[in-house]
C-alpha positions as CSV (number, residue, x, y, z in Angstrom):
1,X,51.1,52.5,52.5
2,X,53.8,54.7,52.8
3,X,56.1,55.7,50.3
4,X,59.2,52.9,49.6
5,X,62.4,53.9,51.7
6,X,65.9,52.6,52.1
7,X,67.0,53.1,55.5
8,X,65.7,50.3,57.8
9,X,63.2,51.6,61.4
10,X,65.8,52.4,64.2
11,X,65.2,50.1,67.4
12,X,65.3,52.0,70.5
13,X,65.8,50.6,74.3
14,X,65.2,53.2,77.2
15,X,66.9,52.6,80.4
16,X,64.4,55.2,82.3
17,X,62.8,54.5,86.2
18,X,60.8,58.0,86.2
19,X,57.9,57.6,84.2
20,X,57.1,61.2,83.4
21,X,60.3,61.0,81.4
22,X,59.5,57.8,79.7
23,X,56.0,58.9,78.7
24,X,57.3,61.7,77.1
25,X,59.8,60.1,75.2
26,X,56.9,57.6,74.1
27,X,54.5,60.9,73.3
28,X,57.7,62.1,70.9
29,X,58.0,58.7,69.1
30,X,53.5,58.1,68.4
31,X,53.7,60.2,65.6
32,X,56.2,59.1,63.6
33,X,57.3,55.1,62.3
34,X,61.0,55.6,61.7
35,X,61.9,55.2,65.6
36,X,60.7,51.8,67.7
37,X,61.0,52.6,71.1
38,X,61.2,48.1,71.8
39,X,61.3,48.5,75.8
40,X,61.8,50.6,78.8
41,X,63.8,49.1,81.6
42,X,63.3,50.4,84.7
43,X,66.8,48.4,86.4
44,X,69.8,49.0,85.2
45,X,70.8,45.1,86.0
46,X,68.4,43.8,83.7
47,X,70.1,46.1,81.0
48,X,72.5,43.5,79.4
49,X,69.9,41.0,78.9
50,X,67.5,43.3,77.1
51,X,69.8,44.1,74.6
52,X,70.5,40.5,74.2
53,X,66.9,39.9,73.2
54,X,66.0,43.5,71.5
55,X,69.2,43.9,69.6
56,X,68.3,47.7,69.8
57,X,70.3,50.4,67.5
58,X,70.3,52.2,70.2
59,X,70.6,53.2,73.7
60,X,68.7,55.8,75.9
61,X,70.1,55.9,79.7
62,X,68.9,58.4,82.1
63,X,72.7,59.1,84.2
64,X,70.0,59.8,87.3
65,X,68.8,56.3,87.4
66,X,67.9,55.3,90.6
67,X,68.8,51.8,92.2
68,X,72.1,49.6,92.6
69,X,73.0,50.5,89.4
70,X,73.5,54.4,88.3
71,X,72.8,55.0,84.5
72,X,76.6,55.8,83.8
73,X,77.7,52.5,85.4
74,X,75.2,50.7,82.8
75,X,76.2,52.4,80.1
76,X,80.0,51.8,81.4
77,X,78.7,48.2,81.8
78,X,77.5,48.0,78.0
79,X,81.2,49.0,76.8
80,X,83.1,46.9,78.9
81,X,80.6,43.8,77.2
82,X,81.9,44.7,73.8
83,X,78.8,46.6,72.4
84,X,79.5,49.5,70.6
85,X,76.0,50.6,69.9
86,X,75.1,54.3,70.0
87,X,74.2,55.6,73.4
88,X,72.7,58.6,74.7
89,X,73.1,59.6,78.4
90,X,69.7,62.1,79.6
91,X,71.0,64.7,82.7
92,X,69.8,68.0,83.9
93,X,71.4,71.1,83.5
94,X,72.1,71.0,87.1
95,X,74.4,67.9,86.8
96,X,76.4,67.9,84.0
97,X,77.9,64.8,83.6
98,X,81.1,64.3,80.8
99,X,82.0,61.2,78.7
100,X,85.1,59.6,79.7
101,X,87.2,57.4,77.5
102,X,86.3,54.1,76.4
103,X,82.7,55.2,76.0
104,X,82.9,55.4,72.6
105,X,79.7,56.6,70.4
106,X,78.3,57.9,73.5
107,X,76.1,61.8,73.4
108,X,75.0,63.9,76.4
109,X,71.1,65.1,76.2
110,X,70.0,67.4,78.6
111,X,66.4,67.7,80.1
112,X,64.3,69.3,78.9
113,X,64.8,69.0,75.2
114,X,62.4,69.3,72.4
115,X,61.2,66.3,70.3
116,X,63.5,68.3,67.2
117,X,66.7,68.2,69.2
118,X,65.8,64.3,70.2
119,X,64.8,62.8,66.6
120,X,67.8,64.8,65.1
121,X,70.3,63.5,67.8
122,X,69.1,59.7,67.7
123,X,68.8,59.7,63.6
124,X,72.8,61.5,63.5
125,X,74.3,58.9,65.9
126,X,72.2,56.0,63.9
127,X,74.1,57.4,60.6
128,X,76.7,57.1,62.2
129,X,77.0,53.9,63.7
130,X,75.2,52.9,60.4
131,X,78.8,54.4,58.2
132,X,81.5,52.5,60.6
133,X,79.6,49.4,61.8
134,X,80.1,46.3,60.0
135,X,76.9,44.3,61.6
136,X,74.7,47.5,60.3
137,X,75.6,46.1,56.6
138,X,73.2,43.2,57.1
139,X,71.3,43.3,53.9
140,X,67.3,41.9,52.9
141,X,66.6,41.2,49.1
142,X,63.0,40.3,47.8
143,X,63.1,37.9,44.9
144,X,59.9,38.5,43.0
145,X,58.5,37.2,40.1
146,X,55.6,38.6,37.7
147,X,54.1,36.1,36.0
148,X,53.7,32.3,38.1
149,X,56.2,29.2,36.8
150,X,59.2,31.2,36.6
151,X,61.3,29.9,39.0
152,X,61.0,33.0,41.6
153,X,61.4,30.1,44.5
154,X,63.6,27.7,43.6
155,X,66.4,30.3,42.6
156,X,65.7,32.4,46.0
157,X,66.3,28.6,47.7
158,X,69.4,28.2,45.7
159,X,71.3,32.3,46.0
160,X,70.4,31.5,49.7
161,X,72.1,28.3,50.0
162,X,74.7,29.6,48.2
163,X,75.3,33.1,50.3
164,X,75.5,30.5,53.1
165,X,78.2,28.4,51.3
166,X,80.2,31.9,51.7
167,X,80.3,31.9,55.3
168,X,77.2,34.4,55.9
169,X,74.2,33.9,58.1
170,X,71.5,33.4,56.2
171,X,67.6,33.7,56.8
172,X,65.3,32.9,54.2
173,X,61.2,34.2,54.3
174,X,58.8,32.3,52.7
175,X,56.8,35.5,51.7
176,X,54.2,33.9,49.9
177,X,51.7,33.8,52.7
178,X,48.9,32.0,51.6
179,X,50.4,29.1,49.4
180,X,53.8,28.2,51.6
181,X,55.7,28.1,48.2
182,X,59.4,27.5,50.7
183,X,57.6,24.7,52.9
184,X,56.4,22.7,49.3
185,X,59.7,23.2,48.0
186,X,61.9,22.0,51.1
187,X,58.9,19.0,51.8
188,X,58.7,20.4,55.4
189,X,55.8,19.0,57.5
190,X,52.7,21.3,58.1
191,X,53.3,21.2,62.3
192,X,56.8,23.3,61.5
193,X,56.2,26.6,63.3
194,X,55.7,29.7,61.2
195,X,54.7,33.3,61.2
196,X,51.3,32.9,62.8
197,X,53.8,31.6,66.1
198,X,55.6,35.1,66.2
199,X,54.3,37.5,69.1
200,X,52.2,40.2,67.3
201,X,53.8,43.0,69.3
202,X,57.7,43.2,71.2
203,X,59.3,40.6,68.7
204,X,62.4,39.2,70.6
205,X,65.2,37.3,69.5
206,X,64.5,34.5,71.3
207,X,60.9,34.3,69.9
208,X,62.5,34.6,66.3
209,X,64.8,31.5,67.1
210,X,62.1,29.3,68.4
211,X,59.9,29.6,64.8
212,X,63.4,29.5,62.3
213,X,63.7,26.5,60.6
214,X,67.1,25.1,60.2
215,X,67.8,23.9,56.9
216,X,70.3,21.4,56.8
217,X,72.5,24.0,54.1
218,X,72.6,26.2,56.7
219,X,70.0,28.7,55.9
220,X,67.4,29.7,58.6
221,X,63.9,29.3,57.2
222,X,60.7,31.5,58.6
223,X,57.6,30.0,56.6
224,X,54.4,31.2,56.1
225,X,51.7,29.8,57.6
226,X,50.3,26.1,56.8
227,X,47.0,26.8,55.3
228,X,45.5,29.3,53.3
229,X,42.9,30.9,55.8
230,X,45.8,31.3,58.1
231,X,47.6,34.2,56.0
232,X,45.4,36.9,56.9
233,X,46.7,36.5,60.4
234,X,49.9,38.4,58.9
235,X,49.8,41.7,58.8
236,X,52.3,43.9,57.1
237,X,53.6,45.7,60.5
238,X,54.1,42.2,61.2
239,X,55.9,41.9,58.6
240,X,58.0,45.2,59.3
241,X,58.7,44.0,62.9
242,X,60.3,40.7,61.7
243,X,62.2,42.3,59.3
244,X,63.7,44.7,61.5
245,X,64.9,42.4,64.2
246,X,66.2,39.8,61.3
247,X,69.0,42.7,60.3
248,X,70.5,42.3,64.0
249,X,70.9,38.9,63.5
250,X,71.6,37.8,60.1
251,X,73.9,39.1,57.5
252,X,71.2,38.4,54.6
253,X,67.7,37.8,54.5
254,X,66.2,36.7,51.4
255,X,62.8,36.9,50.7
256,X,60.7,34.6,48.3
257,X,57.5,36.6,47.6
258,X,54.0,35.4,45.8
259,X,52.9,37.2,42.5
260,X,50.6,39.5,43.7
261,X,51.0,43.3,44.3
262,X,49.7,44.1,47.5
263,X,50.1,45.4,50.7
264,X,52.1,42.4,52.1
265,X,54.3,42.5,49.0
266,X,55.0,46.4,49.6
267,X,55.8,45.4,53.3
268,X,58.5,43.4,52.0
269,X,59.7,46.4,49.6
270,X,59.7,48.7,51.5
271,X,62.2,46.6,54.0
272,X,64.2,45.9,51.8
273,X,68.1,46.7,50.1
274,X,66.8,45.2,46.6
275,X,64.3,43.4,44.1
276,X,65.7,40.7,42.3
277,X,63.1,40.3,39.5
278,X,63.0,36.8,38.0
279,X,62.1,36.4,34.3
280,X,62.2,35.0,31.4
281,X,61.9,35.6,27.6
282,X,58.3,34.6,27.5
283,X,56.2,37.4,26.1
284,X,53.7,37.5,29.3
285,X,56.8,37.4,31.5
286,X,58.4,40.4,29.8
287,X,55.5,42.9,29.6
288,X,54.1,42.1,33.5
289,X,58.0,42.9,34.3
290,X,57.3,46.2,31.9
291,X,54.3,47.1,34.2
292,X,56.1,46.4,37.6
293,X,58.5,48.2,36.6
294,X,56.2,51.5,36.3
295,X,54.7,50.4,39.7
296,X,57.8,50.6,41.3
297,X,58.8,53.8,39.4
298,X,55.6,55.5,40.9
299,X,56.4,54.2,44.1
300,X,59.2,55.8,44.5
301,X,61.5,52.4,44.5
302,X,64.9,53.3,43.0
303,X,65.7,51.5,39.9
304,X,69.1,50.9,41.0
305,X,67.9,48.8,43.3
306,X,66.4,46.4,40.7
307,X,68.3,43.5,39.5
308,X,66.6,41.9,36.5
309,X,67.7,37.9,36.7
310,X,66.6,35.7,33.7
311,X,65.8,32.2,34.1
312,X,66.3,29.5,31.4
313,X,68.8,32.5,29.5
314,X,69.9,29.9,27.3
315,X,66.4,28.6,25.9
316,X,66.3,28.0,22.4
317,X,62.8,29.1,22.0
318,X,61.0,32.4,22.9
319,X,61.6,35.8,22.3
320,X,64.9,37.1,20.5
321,X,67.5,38.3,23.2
322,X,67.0,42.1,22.1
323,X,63.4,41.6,23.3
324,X,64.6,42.1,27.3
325,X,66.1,45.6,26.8
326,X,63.3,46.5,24.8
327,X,60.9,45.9,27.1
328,X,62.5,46.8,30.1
329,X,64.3,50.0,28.6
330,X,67.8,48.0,30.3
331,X,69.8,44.5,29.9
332,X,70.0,42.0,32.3
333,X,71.8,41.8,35.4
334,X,72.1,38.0,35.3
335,X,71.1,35.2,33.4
336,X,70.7,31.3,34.5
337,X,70.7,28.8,32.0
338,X,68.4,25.9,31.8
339,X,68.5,22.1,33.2
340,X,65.3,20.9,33.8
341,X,66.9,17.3,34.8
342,X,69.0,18.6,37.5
343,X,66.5,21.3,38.9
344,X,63.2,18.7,38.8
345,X,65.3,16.2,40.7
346,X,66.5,18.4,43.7
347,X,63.1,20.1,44.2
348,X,61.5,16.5,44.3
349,X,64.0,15.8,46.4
350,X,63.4,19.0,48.5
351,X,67.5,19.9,48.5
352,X,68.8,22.8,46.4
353,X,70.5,22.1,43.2
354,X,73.5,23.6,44.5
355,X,74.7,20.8,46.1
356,X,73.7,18.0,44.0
357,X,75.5,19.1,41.3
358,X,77.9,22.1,42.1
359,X,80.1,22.2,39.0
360,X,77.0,22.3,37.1
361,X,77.2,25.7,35.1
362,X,73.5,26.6,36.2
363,X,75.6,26.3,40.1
364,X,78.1,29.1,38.4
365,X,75.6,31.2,37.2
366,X,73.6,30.9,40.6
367,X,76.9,31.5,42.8
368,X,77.3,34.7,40.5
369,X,74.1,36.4,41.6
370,X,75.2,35.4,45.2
371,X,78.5,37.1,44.6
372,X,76.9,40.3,43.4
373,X,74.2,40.6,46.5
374,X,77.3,40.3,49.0
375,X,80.0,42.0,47.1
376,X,79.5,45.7,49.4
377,X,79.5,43.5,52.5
378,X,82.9,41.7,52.0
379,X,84.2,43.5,55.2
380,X,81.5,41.7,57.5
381,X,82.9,38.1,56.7
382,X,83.7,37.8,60.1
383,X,80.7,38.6,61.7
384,X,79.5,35.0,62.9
385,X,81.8,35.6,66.0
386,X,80.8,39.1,66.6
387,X,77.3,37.7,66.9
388,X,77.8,34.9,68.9
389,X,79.8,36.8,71.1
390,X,76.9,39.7,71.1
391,X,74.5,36.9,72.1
392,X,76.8,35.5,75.0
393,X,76.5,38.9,76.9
């Protein structure tokens, strides 16, 4: 498993009709994981729809395409449709071409070039676009808890809900793969499609949409597969496929993962922004939250990137308060008080607390953690209409 990073995989499209230069461009990308060359499109007419599906970061046009379309009138075509995605337009020396206005983030690479010159160019302009774009703020946070009974689900159910309730698009994983903890908690039937539906390879939007549950909050549900024998199916580049394609289409993915450390848990780590670590001041709970915490310190995973959230703060029994920053060398981020009355009766119910009782001050402290996850991504409010303009192309 490779080492935790920050920076999601950049999703390539290739608008390319001479297949020397698109097997080349594949030979450059086998060796390395950061860049996922999605497609190659061999007509330019078919461009507009592939971005529709890929959501690529961005886009490789040869300028010498052949057919009704040239490259340049594509990539002209991509601006006039409101996408301002990064492209690259490939020429020869022998016909230089220049970028006229309107094009926006749009670079010239000449043939041939070496693989250096063509990694640093795509991973520049994806900085780039990454700094100034408000849809690359989308956001994935793993909610993970040490020790079982803790509350790791019903609080991931509850901060999604409640991102929702902010005017975000939300998508919710049920990441604990063998056991369905999301589809026991929402009381959704075993024949609702799941991971095990998603292609294995070329993930498209459309194939995403067809297995998202829609929760009646709002939230967008992907759950793991029905029965326990069925998890293995998953793999973790699954995982990493899904992931990637969920930041081009929702503004937060949350992500309720099982107890165990192991490769499917690092899958979801190492896609995402931020752990949110549920615990609580149980003496088991505090020292396996001691020993994750030096697993993620020798994975590299930067602490200030953990938020430590405990549940049932206000319990009248357990450890003294002192006993959290002991053990985790740090305070809490947030706390949630208790109310087992109100929290039994929504999960039995299979509706998040949120709503039954919303003046509740469990709701207060819940909406506080959701305020906290969105606060750097207060300029994207009004991305719902970007999107569903983006998917109209």
């Amino acid at each position: 498993m490779s080492g935790l990073q920050n920076e999601s995989q950049i999703r390539l499209l290739l608008v390319e009709d001479m297949p020397q230069v698109a097997n080349y461009i594949r030979s450059l990308l086998d060796s390395q994981s950061k860049i996922k060359l999605l497609e190659v499109v061999r007509d330019g007419r078919a461009v507009l729809d592939q971005i529709r599906e890929h959501q690529p970061d961005v886009l490789i046009v040869d300028a010498l395409l052949q057919g009704r379309i040239n490259g340049l009138a594509v990539a002209q075509e991509v601006r006039e449709a409101g996408l301002e995605m990064p492209i690259i337009a490939l020429t020869v020396p022998q016909k230089p071409i220049k970028v006229g206005e309107g094009m926006g983030m749009t670079e010239i690479l000449s043939m041939p070039f070496s693989g250096y010159d063509f990694m640093r160019l795509l991973q520049d302009m994806h900085d780039a676009q990454r700094a100034t774009a408000p849809e690359s703020l989308s956001r994935v946070y793993s909610f993970f808890g040490a020790k079982g009974g803790v509350g790791t689900s019903t609080i991931a159910y509850n901060v999604a809900v409640s991102i929702a309730a902010l005017n975000y698009r939300v998508a919710l994983v049920d990441g604990s793969l063998q056991f369905g903890d999301l589809r026991a908690l929402l009381r959704v039937a075993d024949d609702v499609p799941s991971f095990v539906q998603l292609p294995t390879a070329h993930i498209q939007r459309a194939d995403l949409e067809q297995v998202m549950y829609r929760d009646s909050t709002g939230v967008e549900v992907l759950f793991a597969p029905p029965r326990i024998e069925m998890a293995e199916m998953v793999t973790p580049r699954d995982i990493e496929r899904t992931l990637s394609l969920m930041r081009k289409i929702y503004n937060v993915v949350i992500i309720d993962t099982a107890t165990t450390v192991d490769d499917t848990l690092l899958a979801y780590l190492d896609n995402s922004d931020g752990l949110v670590q549920i615990i609580t001041h149980e003496w088991t709970s505090l020292q396996r939250a001691r020993s994750m915490a030096d697993t993620l310190s020798a994975l590299n995973f930067p602490a200030d990137r953990i938020w430590y959230l405990i549940n049932r703060a206000d319990s009248t029994g357990g450890l003294p308060r002192e006993a959290v920053a002991q053990a985790l060398g740090r305070q809490a981020d947030f706390g949630v008080v208790s109310d087992g009355v109100l929290v039994l009766d929504a999960n039995n119910r299979g509706e998040p607390f949120t709503r039954l009782a919303p003046d509740a001050p469990i709701v207060r402290n819940i909406a506080n953690v959701a305020t906290e996850l969105t606060r750097a991504m207060e300029p994207t409010k009004p991305r719902h209409a970007a999107l569903a303009t983006a998917a109209a192309v």
